[in-house]
N, C-alpha and C positions, 0 to 999 in steps of 0.2 A: 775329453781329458782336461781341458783346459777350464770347463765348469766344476771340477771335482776339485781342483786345483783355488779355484775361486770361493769352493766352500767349503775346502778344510782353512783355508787364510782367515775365512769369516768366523769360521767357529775358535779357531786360533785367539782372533781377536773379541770373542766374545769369554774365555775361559781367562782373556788380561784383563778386560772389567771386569771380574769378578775378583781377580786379584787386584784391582782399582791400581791398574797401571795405565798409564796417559798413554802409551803406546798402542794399546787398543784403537784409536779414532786413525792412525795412519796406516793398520792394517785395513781399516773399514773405508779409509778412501779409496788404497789404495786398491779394494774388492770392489767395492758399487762402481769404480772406474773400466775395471775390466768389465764388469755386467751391463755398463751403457755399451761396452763395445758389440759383446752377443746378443744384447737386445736389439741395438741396428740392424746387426747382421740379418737377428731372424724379424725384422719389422714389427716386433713389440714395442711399439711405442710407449704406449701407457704403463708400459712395466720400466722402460728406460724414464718415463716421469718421475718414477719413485724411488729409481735409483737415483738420479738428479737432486732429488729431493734429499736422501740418505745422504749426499755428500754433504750439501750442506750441512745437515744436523749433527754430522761426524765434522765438521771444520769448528763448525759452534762449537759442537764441545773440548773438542782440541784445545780452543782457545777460553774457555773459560774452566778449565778442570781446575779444581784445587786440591 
């Protein structure tokens, strides 16, 4: 439940970049944050790398939208 939860937030925030609203990048932190947490859970590491990765690029962007 709680991953269904995490990807309708994602796609949520993916249909706000489209409508190029800044609010998109704190739906996507606030997604890739829950997915570090199920990736610990389930010892996917390398997949909790990319989410690691994902926040940053959603902070970048955060802060550099215009």
């Amino acid at each position: 439940m709680f991953e269904t939860i995490l990807t309708i937030i994602s796609l949520i925030g993916n249909y706000l970049n489209c409508r190029k609203q800044k609010v998109c990048f704190i739906l996507w932190i606030v997604c890739n944050i829950g997915w570090v947490c199920v990736d610990l859970n389930a010892g996917a590491y390398s997949r909790m790398l990319l989410d690691v990765v994902q926040i940053g690029f959603s902070i970048y962007g955060y802060k550099n939208w215009t």
